[in-house]
C-alpha positions, 0 to 999 in steps of 0.5 A, spaced: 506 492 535 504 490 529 499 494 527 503 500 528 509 496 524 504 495 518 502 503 518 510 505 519 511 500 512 505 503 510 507 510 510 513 508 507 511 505 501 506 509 500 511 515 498 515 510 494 509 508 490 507 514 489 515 516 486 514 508 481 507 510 480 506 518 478 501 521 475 494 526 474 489 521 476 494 519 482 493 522 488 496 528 489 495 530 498 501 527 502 496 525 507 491 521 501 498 517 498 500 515 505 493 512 507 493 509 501 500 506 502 498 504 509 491 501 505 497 497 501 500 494 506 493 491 508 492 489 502 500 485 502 498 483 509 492 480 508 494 476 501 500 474 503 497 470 510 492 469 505 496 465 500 501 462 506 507 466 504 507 469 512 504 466 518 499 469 522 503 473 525 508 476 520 507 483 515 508 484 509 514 488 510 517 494 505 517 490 499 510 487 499 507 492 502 510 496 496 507 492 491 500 493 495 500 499 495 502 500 488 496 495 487 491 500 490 493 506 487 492 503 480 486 501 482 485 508 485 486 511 479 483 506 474 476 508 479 478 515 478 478 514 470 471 512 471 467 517 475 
């Protein structure tokens, strides 16, 4: 279940990072802001149990994986500016 808890959080912070974040470089499809988002929520997993915030088996939840998110799509963009 917590795959699939990560990818709901992930859908939803996806769509709240992209109402915090809009801009021309960002990604503008539905699909490509959620996979991101769901990318994001990775990220909040990955270096919250990294950093000994949450415990193996504990997510990010929404807050987290909205910074995540934010954080992948300004990297995102950042590497869309470049190419």
């Amino acid at each position: 279940m917590g795959i699939i808890w990560t990818i709901i959080i992930g859908f939803v912070a996806g769509v709240i990072a992209k109402f915090i974040m809009p801009g021309d470089n960002e990604p503008s499809g539905f699909v490509l802001t959620t996979i991101l988002g769901i990318v994001g929520a990775f990220v909040a997993n990955f270096l919250g149990q990294s950093l000994g915030w949450y415990g193996p088996q504990d997510g990010a939840g929404l807050i987290g994986a909205v910074i995540g998110a934010i954080i992948v799509l300004a990297l995102y963009g950042f590497l869309r500016r470049r190419a």
